[in-house]
C-alpha positions as CSV (number, residue, x, y, z in Angstrom):
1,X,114.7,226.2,-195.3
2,X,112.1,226.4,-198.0
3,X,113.9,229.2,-200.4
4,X,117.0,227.4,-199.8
5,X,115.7,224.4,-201.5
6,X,113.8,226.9,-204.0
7,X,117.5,228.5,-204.8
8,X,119.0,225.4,-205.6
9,X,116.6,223.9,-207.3
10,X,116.8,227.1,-209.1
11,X,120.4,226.6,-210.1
12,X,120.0,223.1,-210.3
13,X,117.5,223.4,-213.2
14,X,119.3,226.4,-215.1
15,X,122.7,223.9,-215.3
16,X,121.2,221.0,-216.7
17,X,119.0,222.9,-219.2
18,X,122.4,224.4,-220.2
19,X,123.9,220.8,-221.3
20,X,120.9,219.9,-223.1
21,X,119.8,219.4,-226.1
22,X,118.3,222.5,-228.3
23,X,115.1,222.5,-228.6
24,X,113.2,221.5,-232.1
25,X,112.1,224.9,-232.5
26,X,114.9,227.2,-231.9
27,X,117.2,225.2,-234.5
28,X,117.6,227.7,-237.4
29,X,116.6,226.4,-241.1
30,X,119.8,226.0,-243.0
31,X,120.1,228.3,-246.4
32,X,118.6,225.9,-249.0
33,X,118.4,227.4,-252.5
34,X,115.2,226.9,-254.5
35,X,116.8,226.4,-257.4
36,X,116.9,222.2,-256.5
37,X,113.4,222.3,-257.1
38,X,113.0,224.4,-260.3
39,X,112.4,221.8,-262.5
40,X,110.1,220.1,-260.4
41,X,106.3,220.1,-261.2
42,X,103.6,222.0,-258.9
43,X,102.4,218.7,-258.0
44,X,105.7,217.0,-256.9
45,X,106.5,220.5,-255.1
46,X,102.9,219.4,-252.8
47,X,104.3,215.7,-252.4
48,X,107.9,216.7,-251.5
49,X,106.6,219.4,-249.5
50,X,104.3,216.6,-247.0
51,X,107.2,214.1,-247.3
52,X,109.6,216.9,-246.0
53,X,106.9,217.7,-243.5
54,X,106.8,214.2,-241.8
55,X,110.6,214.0,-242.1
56,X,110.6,217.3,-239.8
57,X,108.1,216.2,-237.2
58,X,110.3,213.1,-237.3
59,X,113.4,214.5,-236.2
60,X,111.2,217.2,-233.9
61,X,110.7,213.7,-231.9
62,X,113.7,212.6,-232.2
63,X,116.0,215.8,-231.0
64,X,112.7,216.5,-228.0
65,X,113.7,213.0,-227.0
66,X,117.7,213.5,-226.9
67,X,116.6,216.9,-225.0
68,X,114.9,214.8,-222.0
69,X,118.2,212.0,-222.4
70,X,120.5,214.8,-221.7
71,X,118.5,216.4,-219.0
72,X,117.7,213.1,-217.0
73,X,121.4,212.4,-217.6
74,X,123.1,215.8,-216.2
75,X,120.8,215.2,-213.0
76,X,121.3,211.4,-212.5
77,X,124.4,210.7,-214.3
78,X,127.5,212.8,-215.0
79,X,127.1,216.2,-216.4
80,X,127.5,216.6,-220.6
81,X,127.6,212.3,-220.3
82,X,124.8,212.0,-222.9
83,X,126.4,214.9,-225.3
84,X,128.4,212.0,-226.7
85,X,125.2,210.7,-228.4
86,X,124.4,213.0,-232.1
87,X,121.1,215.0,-232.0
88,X,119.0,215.7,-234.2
89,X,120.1,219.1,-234.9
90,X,121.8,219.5,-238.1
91,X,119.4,217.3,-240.0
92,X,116.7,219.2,-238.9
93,X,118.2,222.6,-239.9
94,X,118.4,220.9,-242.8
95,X,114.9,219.9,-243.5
96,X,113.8,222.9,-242.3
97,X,115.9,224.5,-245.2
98,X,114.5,222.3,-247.6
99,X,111.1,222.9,-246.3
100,X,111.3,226.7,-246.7
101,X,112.9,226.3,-250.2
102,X,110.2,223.9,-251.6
103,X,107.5,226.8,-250.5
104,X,109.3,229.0,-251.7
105,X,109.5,227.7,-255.2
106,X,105.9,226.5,-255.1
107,X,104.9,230.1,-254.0
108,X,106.6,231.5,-257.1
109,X,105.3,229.0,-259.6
110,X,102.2,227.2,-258.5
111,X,100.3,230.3,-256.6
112,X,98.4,232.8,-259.3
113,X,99.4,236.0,-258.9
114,X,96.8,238.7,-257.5
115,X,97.7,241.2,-259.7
């Protein structure tokens, strides 16, 4: 009786993480070219880099929180119900593009070389 339950809680589990949500770390950064912030001093690269920091631990919340939404709702609701309501997921692909292309100009301009 006990693996029974264990099976289907099992499968139970695996169908409503597949309606939910993606998780804040496996969304991809978007290609962001650095060349937005070429012109940009070393010390507005720092600020722009915190700023974009905050905005990604933001939208981390916000797409962890539309992750539990669609899992409560696949279990107690109708399956897919809560996929009606936008995530988080493009704008944090996004910022995490940004992200990667503010340190990436930074890097290159702001950093001494160790030659």
């Amino acid at each position: 009786m006990l693996t029974v339950f264990k099976q289907n809680l099992v499968v139970v589990v695996c169908f409503v993480m597949l309606g939910c949500a993606a998780s804040p770390a496996a969304i991809q950064p978007d290609d962001v070219s650095s060349e937005m912030y070429a012109e940009y001093t070393c010390e507005t690269l720092r600020d722009l880099r915190a700023e974009k920091a905050t905005q990604i631990t933001e939208l981390s919340s916000s797409q962890k929180t539309k992750r539990i939404i669609d899992g409560v709702s696949n279990v107690v609701l109708l399956p897919g119900l809560a996929s009606i309501i936008d995530d988080s997921s493009k704008p944090l692909a996004r910022a995490k593009g940004e992200m990667s292309a503010l340190i990436r100009e930074y890097d290159r301009r702001c950093i001494p070389s160790r030659s």
